[in-house]
N, C-alpha and C positions, 0 to 999 in steps of 0.2 A: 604417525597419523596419515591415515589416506588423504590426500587433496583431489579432490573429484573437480574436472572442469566446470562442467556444465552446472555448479555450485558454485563459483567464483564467474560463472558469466552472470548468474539472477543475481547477485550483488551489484554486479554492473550495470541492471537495471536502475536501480536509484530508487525510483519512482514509477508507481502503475495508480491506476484507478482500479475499484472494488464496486460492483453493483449490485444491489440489492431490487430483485424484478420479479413480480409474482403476482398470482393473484391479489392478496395483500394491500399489492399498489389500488386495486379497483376501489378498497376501503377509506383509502389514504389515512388510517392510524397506526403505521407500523408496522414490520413483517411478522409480530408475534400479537397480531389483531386477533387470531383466530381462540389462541390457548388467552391471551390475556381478557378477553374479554367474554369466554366463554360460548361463542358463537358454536349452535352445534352444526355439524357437518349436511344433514340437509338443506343448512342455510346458507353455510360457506361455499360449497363447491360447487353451485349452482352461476356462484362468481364467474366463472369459464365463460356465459356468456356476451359479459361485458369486459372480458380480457382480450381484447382485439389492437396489437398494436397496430401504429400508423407504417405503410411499408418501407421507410425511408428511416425508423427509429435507431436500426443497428449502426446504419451510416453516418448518424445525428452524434449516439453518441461517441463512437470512433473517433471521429474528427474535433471533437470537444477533448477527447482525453490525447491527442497529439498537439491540440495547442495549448495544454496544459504543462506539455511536458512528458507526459506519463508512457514510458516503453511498453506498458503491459498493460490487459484488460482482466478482472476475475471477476469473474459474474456468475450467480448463482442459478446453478441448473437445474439446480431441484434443491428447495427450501423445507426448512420443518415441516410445512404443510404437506408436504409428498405431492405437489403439483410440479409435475417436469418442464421444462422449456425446450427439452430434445424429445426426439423419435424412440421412446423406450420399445420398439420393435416386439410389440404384442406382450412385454412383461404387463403394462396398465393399460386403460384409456384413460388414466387420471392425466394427462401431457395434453400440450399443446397442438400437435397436429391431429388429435382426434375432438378439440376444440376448435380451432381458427384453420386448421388444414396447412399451418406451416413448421415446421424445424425451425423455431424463432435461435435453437443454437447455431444452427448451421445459418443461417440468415448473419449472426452475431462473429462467426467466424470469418466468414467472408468480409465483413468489413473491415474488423482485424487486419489481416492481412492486406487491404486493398489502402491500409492508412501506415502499412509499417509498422503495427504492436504487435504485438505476442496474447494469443487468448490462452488465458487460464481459467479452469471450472471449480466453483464450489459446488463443493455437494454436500449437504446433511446425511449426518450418521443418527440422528433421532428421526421419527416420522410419525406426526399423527396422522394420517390417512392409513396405512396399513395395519390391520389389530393383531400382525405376527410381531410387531414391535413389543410389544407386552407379553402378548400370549404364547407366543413360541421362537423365540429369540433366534435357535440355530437356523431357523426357515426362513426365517428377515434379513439374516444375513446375508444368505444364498441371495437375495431379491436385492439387496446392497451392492453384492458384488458383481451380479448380472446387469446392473443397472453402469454400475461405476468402469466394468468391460466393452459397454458401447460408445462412453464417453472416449475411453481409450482407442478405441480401434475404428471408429465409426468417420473420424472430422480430422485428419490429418496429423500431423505435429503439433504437439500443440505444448506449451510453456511447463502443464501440470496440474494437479489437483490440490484443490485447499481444502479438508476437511473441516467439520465442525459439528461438537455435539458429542464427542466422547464422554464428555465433563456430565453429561447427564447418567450415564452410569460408570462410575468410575470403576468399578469392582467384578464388572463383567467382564466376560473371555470375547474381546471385536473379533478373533480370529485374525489379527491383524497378518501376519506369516500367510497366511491364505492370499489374502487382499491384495497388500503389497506386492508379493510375489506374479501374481497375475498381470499387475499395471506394468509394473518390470518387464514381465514378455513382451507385450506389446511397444513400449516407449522407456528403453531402459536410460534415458537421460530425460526424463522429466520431473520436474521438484515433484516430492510431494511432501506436502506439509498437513497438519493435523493442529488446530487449534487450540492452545489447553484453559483458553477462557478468562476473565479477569481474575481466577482467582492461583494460577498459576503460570503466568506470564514468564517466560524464558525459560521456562522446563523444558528440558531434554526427554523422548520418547523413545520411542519402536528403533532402532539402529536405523531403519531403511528410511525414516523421518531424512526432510535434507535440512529443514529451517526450521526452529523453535519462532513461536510469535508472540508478541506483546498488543494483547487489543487493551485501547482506550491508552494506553499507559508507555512515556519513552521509554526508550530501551537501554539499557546499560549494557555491561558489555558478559561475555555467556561464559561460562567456565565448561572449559573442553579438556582439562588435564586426564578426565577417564576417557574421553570419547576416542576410540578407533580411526574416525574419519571427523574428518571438516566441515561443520553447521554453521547454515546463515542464519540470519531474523531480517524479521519482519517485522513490523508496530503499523498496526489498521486500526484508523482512527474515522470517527464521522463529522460534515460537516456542522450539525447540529447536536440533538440526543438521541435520534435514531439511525435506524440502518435501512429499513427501507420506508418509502412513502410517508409523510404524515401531512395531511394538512394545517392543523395550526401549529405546525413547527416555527417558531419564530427566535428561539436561544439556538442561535449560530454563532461558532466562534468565528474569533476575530482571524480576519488574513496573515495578522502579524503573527500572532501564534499559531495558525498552519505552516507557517514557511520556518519558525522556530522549529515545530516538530520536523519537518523534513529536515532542516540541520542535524536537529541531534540525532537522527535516525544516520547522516551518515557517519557523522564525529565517531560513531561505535560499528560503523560499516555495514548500519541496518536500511532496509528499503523503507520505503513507504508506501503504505498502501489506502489510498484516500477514497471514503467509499460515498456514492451518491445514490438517492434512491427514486429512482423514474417516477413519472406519473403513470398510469394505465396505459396511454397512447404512447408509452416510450419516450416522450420527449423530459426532457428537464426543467424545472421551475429555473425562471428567469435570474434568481439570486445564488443557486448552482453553478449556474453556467458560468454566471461572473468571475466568480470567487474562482473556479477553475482557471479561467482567460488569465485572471490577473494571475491566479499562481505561476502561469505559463513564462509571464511577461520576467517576473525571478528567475525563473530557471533557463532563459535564454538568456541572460546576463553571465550566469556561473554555470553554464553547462558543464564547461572543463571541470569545474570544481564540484561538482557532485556525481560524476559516473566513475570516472576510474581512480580517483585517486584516494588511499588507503589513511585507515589511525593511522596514528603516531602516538609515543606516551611524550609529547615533548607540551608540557607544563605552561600552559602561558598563566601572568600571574595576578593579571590584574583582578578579575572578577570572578573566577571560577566556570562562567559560562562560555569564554572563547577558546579556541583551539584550531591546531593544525594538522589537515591530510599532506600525504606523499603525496605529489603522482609521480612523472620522470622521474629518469635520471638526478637532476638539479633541480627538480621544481615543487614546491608545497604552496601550499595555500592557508592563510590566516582569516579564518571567520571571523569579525569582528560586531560583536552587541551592544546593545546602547548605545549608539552616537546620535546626540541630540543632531536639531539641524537650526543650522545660524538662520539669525536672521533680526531684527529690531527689538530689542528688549522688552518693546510690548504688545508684539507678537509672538515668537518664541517663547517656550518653555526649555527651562533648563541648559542655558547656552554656554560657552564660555571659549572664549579666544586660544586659551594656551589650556596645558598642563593633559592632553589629551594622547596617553600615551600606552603603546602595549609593550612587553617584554616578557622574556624567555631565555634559559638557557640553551644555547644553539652553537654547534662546532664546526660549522660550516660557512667560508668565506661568501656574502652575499653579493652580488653582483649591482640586481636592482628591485625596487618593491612597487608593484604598480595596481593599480584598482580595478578590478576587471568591470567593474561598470561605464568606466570613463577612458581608461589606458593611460591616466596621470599616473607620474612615480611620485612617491612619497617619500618622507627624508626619512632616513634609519641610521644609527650609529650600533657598533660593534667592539665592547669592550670585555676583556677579561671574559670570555666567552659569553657575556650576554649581548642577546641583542635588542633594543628598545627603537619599536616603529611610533614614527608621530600619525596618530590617529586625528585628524581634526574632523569638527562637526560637518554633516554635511549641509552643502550648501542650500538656504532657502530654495525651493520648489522641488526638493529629492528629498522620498527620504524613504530606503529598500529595505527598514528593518535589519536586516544581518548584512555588511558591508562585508565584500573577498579581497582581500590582497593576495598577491598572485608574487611570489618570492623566488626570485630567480639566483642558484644560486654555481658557483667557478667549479 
């Protein structure tokens, strides 16, 4: 099996942020405002000109997806709508700079880089704005690929491309050998992924594919025993029920289980890809931003424990839900779930003094086990090849959801 680096570095990502930005946002009902609700195209596209972002929006959200945590940025460069965010260089004037007068990608990029992420581009493979989509398919593709050739070669190095929309004709010729081939000239180590939608979540594609994806859905782990070369995942999930803008969005999930999904995403050495959806001015609703901040506030705690270090199939036994990565030489880390957190009997839920224990078989002499929230060691004992760590509750005024021990081992 081939191991391609540059495939084993976007593992090492972890974690990126996913945007969803488009006309859409000006509705605030969703980025599929236009098909779902029927709006016809005289109506819609006239959006362009109340599509003005604020100039400082790329750098707003940059900086929100580095205190987040998140090494990467993917943002949608052109959405089903077939409304561009870049310079499609005389293919449309349906884009942005024949709208507001700016490359809001190259705006998007620049910040990228001025904040230390990686910019990656979405691009739709469906399109209602152009009637070659329907009507002459081999001609729309040509406008796909012309399109998808300037993202390549136009805005520097850039992380990669994420498809989406295949799933709308499953049984058509994409030309993908064409496509791929082309991106490959330009940036022969940039992901490309291709999204196969909730209804087939960790499918394997095209060879030149480099990551299968799991949207809405964790990811288990991928069976590569026919695959030539070496595939990551991905799992893109949203803060709420949509993917871009809504105004009465108000069913947002809980913090605790976003920082759950980023676990299991890596437990199986998947990223995360967590998506938010602007408002028209670029900027993010205030309950966004939070929820990012605070994710941030998790992942600089376990830094170490979520970028380089690898599965393992080593069994822990209590719950089904905890588990241990590599990293070094001598070093693993134990994800630990559900610990209540102490505190006065009638205050707390769920307490209890002892019996607060994890274990595994493990054949390796341990040296010491400490919390990478706090750098206390914890007591562990080592018999007959298992090893059992005392997990206790954590203490009143903490409480981080998925707890690291950091396993230091001779």
């Amino acid at each position: 099996m081939i191991v391609k680096e540059y495939i084993k570095n976007f593992e090492r990502l972890g974690f990126g942020m996913f945007v969803h930005f488009g006309l859409y946002s000006v509705l605030g009902r969703g980025e599929w405002a236009q098909f779902t609700h029927r709006i016809p195209a005289e109506e819609y596209e006239p959006l362009q000109k109340q599509f003005v972002p604020d100039p400082d929006w790329a750098k707003e959200l940059a900086l929100t997806a580095k205190r987040a945590g998140c090494k990467y940025i993917t943002i949608t460069a052109r959405h089903h709508d077939g409304f561009s965010l870049f310079d499609t260089c005389g293919l449309s004037d349906y884009d942005a700079p024949h709208n507001c007068g700016r490359d809001l990608i190259r705006e998007f990029v620049d910040a990228c880089h001025e904040n230390g992420l990686i910019p990656f581009f979405y691009h739709t493979l469906i399109d209602w704005h152009v009637a070659e989509y329907k009507t002459d398919f081999p001609k729309y593709l040509k406008y796909l690929r012309a399109s998808v050739e300037i993202l390549c070669k136009n805005y520097g190095k850039i992380g990669g491309i994420w498809f989406d929309g295949m799933w709308d004709r499953w049984d058509a010729d994409w030309e993908e050998d064409a496509l791929y081939s082309m991106m490959r000239s330009y940036q022969p180590e940039m992901m490309i992924i291709n999204n196969t939608g909730l209804s087939e979540r960790g499918a394997l594609g095209h060879i030149e594919l480099d990551s299968v994806t799991f949207e809405r859905g964790r990811p288990e782990p991928i069976n590569l025993s026919d695959s030539p070369k070496y595939i990551a995942s991905e799992m893109c999930q949203t803060l709420g029920s949509h993917w871009g803008f809504a105004k009465k969005e108000l069913n947002y999930k809980s913090l605790g289980t976003l920082i759950e999904d980023l676990c299991c995403c890596r437990r199986y050495g998947s990223n995360l890809l967590l998506n938010v959806g602007p408002r028209p001015d670029g900027s993010l609703r205030p309950l966004d931003k939070a929820m990012l901040e605070a994710m941030g506030e998790w992942v600089a705690i376990n830094e170490e424990a979520i970028r380089d270090p690898r599965p393992t199939d080593i069994k822990v036994n209590e719950n089904g839900k905890d588990f241990i990565l590599k990293g070094s030489e001598n070093t693993y880390y134990l994800f630990v779930h559900g610990l209540a957190t102490n505190g006065d009997p009638n205050v707390s839920i769920g307490i209890s003094e002892s019996g607060h224990t994890r274990s595994f078989d493990f054949d390796k002499e341990i040296l010491s086990v400490k919390w990478t929230d706090s750098g206390e060691e914890t007591e562990f004992k080592q018999e007959n090849g298992v090893t059992t760590l005392l997990t206790k509750p954590f203490v009143y005024g903490e409480d981080l959801v998925i707890r690291v021990a950091k396993i230091i081992c001779k």
